[in-house]
Each structure stands twice: as structure tokens, then as C-alpha cells.
PALO-489543 format. One record per residue: x, y negated, z of N, C-alpha, C, O, CB in turn; residue in one letter. Coordinates in pm, whole numbers, plus 50000, padded with zeros to 5 digits. Each point is the difference from the previous one (the first is absolute). Last residue first. Glycine has a CB too. Layout:
XYZXYZXYZXYZXYZa;...
//
This chain:
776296896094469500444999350133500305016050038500405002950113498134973549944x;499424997049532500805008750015500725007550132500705010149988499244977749817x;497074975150192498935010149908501235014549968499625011750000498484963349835x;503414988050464498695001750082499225012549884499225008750039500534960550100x;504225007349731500565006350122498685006950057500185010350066501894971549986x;497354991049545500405011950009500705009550073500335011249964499284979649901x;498844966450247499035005249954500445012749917499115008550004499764969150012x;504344991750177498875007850111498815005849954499295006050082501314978950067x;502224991649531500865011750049499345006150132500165011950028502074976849872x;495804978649882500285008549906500305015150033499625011449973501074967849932x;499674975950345498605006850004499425012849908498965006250016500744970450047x;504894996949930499835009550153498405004649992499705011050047502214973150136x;498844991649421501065008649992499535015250137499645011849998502424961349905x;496334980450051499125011049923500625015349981499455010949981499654968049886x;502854982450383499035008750075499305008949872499555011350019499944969750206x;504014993149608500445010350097498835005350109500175010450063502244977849909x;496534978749643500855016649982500295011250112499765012050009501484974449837x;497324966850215499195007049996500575015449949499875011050052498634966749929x;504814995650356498994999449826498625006150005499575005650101502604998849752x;500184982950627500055008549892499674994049889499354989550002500265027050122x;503154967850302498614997349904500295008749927501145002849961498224974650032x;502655025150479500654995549871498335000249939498995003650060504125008549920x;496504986650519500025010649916500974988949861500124987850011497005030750093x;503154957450338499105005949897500585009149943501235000749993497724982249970x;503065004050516499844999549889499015005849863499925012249984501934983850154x;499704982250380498855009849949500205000149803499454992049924498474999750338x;504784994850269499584995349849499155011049932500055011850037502184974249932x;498234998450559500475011149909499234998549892498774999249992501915016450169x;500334948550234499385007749925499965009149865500034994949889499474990850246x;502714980450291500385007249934498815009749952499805009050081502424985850025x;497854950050002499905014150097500255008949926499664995849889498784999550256x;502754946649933499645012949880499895011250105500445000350115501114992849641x;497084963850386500975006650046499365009849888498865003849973501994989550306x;498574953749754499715013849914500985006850105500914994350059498604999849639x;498814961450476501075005149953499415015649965499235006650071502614976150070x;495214969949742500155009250086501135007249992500395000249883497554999550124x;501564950449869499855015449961500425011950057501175003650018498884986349822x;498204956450221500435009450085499835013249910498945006349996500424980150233x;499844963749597499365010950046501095009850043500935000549920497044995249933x;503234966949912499175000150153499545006550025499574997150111500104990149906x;501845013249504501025004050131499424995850171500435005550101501774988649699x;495105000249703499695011550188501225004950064500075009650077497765003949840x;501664955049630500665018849989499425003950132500025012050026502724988049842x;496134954450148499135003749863500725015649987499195008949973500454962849875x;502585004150467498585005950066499245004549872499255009850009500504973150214x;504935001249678499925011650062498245001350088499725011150045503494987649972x;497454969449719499845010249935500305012850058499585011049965500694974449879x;499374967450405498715008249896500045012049952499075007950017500634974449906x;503364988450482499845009449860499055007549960499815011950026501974989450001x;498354961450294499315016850023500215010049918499375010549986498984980650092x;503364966349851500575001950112498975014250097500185006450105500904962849868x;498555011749604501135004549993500245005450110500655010450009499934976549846x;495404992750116499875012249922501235008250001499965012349999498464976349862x;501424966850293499275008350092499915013449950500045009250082498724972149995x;502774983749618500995008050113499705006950124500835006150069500314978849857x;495995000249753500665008449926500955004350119500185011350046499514978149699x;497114977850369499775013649969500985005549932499685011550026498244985149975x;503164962950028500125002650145499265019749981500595010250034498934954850103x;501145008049514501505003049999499525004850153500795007850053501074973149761x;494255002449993500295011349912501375006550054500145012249985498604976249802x;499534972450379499575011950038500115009749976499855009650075499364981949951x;502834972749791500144999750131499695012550078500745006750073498854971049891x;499195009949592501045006450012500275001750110500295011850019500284982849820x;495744980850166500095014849933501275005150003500135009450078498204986149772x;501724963650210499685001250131499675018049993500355008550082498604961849973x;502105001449544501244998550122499765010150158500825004550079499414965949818x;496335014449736500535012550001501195007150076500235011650036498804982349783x;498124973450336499435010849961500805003349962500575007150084497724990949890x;501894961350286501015007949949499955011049943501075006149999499654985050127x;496814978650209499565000649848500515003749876499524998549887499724988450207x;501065017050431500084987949952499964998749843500624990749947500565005450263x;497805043749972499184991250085500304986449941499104992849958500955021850260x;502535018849648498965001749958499124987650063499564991349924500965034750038x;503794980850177500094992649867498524995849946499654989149954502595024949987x;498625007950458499944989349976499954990549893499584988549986501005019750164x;499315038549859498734997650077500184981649994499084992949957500755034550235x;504194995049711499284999149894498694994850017499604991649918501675024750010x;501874987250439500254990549903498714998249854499444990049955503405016950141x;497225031450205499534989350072500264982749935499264990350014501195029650190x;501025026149590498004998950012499994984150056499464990749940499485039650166x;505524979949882499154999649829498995004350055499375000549894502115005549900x;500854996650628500104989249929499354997849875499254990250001502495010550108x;497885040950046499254988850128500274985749915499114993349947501665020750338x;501905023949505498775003949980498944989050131498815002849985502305027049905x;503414970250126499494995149867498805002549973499384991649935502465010149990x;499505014650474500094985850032499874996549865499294989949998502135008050216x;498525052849801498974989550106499644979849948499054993449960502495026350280x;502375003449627499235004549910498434994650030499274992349938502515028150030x;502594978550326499734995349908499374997549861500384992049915500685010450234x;498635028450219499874988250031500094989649916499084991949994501485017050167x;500865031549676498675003850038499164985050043499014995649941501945031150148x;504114980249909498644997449873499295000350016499574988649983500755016049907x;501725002150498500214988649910499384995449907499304989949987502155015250058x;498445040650133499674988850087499784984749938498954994049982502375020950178x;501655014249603498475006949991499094990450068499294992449934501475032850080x;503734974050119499934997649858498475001349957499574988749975502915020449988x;498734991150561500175006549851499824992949879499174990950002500135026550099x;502364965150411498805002349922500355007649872501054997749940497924981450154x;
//
């Protein structure tokens, strides 16, 4: 048997026992005794589905990415305003002096 197996089982079986003990406690008039009971049996039910990994969505199945090769595109550099007033300057006496 695995290691994993095991725990797991043994996680089960604490988690059956502290409800089912506690339920008794409760019934027989053992409130808070019997709370904790319940309280130690949910928690380890919680452990034993590990919560936080379902609260991140490691259960969920992530799809496998296949990167694909796409050609980078690069932006123009940014102008100033200077420098278009400049080039608009300079096409406007290319066009009256021309």
C-alpha cells in the first residue's frame, strides 16, 4: 500500500470517529464536548479534501499550453511633440518649395 493510501485512510477514519463520538456526546448531553467532536471531525474532512488546494483550483484540469511561434511586431519608438512639428514643418516646405 502507499503512503498516500494510508493517510488518506487514515484521515477518513478520524474524520468518522470525531463526528460519530461527538454526535454522541451531543445526544447524551455533552454540548460542548460534543461540538468539539464535530468540530475535529469536520476539520479533518476538510484536511482530507485539502481545502486550500480546492480554494487555488488545483482540481481543475489545466489545460496543456502548446506555445506557437508568432512574429513579434514591434511599435514605432514615440515621438515628442517637437519632433512631429518638426516632420510636419519639414513636409510643408517640401510641398510649397518643392
Amino acid at each position: 500500500m502507499r503512503r498516500e493510501s494510508i493517510y488518506r485512510g487514515w484521515v477518513v477514519c478520524a474524520c468518522v470517529v470525531s463526528i460519530l463520538s461527538g454526535v454522541w456526546l451531543w445526544v447524551t448531553g455533552e454540548h460542548p464536548f460534543g461540538a468539539f467532536g464535530i468540530a475535529a471531525g469536520v476539520f479533518h474532512a476538510l484536511w482530507g479534501l485539502d481545502l486550500r488546494a480546492l480554494v487555488r483550483g488545483r482540481w481543475r484540469r489545466r489545460p496543456i499550453v502548446i506555445p506557437t511561434l508568432r512574429p513579434i511586431v514591434v511599435s514605432p519608438p514615440h515621438r515628442s511633440l517637437a519632433q512631429r512639428l518638426r516632420a510636419w514643418r519639414l513636409r510643408r516646405d517640401a510641398v510649397t518649395h518643392g
